[in-house]
C-alpha positions in Angstrom: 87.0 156.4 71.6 88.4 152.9 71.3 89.5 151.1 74.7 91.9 148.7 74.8 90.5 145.0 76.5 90.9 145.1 80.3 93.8 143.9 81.6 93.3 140.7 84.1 94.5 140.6 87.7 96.4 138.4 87.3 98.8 140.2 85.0 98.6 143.0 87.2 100.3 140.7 90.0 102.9 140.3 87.2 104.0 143.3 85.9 106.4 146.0 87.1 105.3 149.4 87.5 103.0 151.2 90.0 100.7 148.7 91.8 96.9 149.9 91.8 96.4 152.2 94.2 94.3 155.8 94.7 96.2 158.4 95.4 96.1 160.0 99.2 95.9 164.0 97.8 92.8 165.9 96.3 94.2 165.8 92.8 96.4 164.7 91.2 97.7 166.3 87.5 99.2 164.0 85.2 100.8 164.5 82.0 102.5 161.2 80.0 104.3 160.6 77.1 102.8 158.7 74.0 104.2 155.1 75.7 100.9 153.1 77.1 100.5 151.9 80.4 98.0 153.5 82.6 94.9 151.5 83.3 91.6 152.8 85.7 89.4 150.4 87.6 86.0 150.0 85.8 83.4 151.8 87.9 82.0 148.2 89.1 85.5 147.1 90.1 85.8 143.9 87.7 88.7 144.7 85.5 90.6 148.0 84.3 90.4 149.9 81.6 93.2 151.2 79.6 93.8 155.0 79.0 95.6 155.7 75.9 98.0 158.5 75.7 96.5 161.8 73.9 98.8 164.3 72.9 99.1 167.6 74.8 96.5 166.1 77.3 96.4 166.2 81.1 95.2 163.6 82.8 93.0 164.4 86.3 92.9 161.8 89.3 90.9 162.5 92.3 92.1 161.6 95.2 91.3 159.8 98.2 90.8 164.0 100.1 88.5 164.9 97.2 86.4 162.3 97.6 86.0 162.7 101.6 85.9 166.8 101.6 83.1 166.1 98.5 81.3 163.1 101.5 81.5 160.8 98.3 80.4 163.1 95.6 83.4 162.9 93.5 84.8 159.3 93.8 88.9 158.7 94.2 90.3 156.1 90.7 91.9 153.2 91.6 95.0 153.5 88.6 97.5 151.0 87.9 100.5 151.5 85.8 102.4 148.5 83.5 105.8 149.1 82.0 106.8 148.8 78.5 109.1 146.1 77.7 110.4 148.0 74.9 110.0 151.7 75.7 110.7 153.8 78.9 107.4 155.9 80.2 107.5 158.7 81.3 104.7 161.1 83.0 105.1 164.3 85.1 102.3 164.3 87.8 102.1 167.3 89.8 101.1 167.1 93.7 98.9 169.2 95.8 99.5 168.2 99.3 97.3 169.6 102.7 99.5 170.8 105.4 100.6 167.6 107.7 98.4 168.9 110.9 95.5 170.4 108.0 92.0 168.6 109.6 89.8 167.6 106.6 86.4 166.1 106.5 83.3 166.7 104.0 83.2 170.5 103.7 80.0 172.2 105.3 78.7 173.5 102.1 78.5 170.3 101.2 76.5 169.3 104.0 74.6 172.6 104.3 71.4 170.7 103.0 70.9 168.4 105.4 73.2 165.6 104.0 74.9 163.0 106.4 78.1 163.1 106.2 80.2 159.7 105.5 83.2 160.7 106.7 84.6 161.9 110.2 87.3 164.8 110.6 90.8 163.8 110.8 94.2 165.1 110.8 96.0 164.9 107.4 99.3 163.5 108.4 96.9 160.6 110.7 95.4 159.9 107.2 98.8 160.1 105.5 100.3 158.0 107.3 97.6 155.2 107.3 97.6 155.5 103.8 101.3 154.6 103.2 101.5 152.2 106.1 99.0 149.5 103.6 101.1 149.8 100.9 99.6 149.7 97.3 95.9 148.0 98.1 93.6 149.4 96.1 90.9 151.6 98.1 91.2 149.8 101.4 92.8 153.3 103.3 89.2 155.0 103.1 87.9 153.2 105.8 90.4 155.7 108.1 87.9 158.3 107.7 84.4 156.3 107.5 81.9 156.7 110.1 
């Protein structure tokens, strides 16, 4: 697979579209068009990777809830998106939402073995709202739930 070079910061600062973020829910299901402009954080956080477009594909996010229910097993992606100049993009994500007064924290089966959990319980619409009260900043919303 060829990736395209990382995009810098400070473009990101530039460009119109969906400021990098993770996204509050489990999962999140996304399908785009063939127009480019969705970019991941490299694991190590030091630029962003782009992720082409593949035809009938569906692109899987977890989310910030996956990754506290899993106590950091399966790790949210910081995304970014950066609008076309010349085309319109268009994607279709589909949202799974917990009930607003749904408490979550690392499941037990996870824990079953002895593991300490990272995260503390807390009510969904409490972590909801935290998370849309920072605006798009990255990862910095996790730290609601962290012991």
């Amino acid at each position: 697979m060829k990736w395209a070079k990382p995009i810098t910061e400070k473009l990101l600062e530039l460009s119109i579209g969906a400021g990098r973020h993770t996204d509050v829910l489990p999962i999140t299901t996304l399908l785009q068009d063939d127009v480019v402009g969705l970019y991941v954080r490299e694991p190590k956080g030091e630029g962003w990777i782009h992720v082409p477009p593949v035809k009938g594909a569906l692109v899987i996010n977890i989310g910030d809830v996956l990754q506290i229910m899993s106590n950091d097993r399966y790790k949210r992606v910081e995304h970014h998106v950066i609008e076309s100049a010349s085309r319109n993009r268009v994607s279709a994500p589909i949202f799974v939402n917990l009930a607003p007064d749904a408490v979550f924290g690392p499941l037990k089966q996870v824990l079953e073995n002895g593991e300490k959990p990272w995260h503390k319980q807390v009510v969904y619409s409490d972590y909801f709202n935290c998370f849309f009260s920072k605006g798009h900043e990255g990862k910095q919303t996790m730290e609601f739930s962290k012991l």
